[in-house]
C-alpha positions in Angstrom: 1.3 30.8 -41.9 2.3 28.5 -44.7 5.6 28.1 -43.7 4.9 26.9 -39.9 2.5 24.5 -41.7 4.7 22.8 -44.3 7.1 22.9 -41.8 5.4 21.3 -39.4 3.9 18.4 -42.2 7.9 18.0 -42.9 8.6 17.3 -39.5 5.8 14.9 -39.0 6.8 12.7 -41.8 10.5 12.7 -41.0 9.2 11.7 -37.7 7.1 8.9 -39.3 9.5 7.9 -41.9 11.9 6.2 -39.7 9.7 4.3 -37.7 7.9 3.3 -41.2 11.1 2.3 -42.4 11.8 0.3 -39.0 8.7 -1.1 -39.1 9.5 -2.6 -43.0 12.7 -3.5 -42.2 10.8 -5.5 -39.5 7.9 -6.7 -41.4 10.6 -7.9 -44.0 12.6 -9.8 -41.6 10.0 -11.1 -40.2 8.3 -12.2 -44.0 11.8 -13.4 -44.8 12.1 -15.5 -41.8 8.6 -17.3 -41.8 9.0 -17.9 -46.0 12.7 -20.0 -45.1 11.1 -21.9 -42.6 8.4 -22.8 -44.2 10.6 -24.0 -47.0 12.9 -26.0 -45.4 10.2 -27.4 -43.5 8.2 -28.2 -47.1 12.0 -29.4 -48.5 12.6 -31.9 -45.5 9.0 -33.1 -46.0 8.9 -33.2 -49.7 12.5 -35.1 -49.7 12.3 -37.8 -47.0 8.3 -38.2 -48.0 8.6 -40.4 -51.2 11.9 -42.4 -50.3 11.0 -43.0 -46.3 7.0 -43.6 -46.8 5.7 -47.2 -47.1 3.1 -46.8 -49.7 6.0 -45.1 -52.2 7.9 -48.4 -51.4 5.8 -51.0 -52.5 7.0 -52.0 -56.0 10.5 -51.5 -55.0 10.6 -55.3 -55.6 10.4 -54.5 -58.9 13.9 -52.3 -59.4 16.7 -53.6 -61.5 18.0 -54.7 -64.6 15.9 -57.3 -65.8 16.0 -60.0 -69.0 12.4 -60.5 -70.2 11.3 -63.7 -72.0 7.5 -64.6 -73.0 6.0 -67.0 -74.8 6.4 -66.6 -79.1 8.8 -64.0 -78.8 12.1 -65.1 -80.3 15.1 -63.6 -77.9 15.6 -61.9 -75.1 13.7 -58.4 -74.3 15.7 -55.8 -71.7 14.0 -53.7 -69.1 15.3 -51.7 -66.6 13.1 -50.3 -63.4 14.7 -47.9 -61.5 13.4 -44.9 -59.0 13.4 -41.4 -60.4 12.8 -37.7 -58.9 13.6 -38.1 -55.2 12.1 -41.4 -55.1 8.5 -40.7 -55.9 8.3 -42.6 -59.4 9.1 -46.1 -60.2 9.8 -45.8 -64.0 10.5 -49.4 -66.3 12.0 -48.4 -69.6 11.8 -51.6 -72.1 13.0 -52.6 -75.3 11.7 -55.8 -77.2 15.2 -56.3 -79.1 13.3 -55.8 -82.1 12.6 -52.1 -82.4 9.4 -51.9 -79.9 10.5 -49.7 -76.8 8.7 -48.3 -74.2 8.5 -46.4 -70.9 6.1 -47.1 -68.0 6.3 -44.6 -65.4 4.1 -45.3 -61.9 3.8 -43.3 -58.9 1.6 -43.1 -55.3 -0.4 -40.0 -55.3 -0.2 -38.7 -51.6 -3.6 -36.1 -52.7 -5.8 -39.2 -53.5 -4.0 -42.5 -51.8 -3.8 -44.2 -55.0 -1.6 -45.5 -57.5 -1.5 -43.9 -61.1 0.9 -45.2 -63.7 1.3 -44.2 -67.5 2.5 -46.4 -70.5 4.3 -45.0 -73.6 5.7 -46.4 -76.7 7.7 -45.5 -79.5 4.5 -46.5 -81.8 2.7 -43.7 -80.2 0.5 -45.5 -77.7 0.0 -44.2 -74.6 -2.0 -45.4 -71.6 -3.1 -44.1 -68.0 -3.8 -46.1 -65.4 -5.0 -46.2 -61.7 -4.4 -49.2 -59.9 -3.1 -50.5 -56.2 0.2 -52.2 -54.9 0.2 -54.6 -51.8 2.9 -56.4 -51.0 4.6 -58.3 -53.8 2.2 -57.5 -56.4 0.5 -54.8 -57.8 -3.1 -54.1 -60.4 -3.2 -51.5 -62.4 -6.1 -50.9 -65.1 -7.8 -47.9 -67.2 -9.4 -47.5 -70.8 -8.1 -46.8 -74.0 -9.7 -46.8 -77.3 -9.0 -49.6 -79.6 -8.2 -49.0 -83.5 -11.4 -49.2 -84.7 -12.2 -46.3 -82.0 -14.0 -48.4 -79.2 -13.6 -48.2 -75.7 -11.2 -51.1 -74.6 -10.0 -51.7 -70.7 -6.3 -52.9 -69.8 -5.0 -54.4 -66.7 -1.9 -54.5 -66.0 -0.8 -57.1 -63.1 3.3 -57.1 -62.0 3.9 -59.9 -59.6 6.7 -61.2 -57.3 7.7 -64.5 -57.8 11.3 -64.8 -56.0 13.8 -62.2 -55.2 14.8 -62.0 -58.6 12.0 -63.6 -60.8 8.8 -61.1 -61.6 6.4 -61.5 -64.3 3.9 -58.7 -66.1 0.7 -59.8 -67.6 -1.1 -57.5 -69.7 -4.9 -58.2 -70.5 -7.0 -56.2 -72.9 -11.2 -56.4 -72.5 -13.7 -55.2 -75.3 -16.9 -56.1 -73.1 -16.7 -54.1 -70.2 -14.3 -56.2 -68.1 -16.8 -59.2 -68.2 -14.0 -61.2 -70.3 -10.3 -60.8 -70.5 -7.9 -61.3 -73.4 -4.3 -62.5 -72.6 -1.7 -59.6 -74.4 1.3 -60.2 -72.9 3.0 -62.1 -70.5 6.3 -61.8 -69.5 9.1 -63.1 -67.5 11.5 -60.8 -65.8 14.8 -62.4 -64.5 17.1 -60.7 -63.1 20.5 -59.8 -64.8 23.0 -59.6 -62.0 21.2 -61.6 -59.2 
């Protein structure tokens, strides 16, 4: 009686291991199929989304090679803005001529609708910012802590003023943004007009 039983059990599972195999093969496909269009619909999203959407193009009046002068600086600072991964991050990197260079990297955060930028130097400062770009301008501010360990706030402010004039204030506040100190304020003409 064993033997018509295992025999029978043997013959069931050959019976079933086709179709399971049939049905994997089809499950597969079909897992195979729905994961490639889902990532070519993601990679046509994710690269036209940055370089074809308005709010990643507002500072775009911003990109080039710029000269930057400001007031008691001796000479001619550099800075050059340009657009980095697939168009989703407007990064500036700067040198003062003098041994001071910098990178500021800003970028519109689809998540949240805002702008979020980050400054670096080669002192070891860094700074994160939120902030908003309309057209021709842009306003971006966050804390820090100052070298005596208080909270200080920052603004940053990068304005159009021609097609190839721009200028960057920086302001520092140690009083909760009721007063503003003047930092920086530069200039930014551009190279090859």
């Amino acid at each position: 009686m064993k033997q018509p039983r295992e025999i029978q059990m043997k013959r069931e599972k050959l019976a079933q291991g086709p179709i399971s195999l049939v049905r994997f093969v089809i499950l597969a496909a079909v897992g195979v199929s729905i994961v490639l269009i889902s990532n070519r619909s993601l990679a046509a999203i994710d690269s036209t989304s940055c370089s074809t959407r308005s709010e990643n193009r507002q500072l775009d009046f911003w990109l080039g090679d710029w000269s930057v002068t400001h007031a008691g600086m001796p000479g001619t600072a550099v800075s050059n803005v340009s657009l980095d991964l697939d168009h989703c991050v407007v990064v500036e990197s700067w040198d003062d001529g003098k041994g001071h260079a910098g990178k500021n990297l800003f970028a519109y955060s689809a998540d949240d609708k805002r702008w979020h930028g980050m400054f670096a130097d080669n002192r070891g400062r860094v700074h994160i910012f939120q902030g908003q770009v309309n057209e021709g301008s842009a306003e971006f501010s966050g804390p820090s802590r100052g070298p005596d360990r208080q909270t200080v706030f920052n603004r940053i402010k990068i304005v159009r003023i021609g097609r190839n004039k721009a200028e960057q204030s920086w302001e520092k506040s140690k009083d909760n943004g009721a007063t503003w100190i003047l930092e920086f304020r530069g200039e930014y003409s551009r190279k090859n007009p």
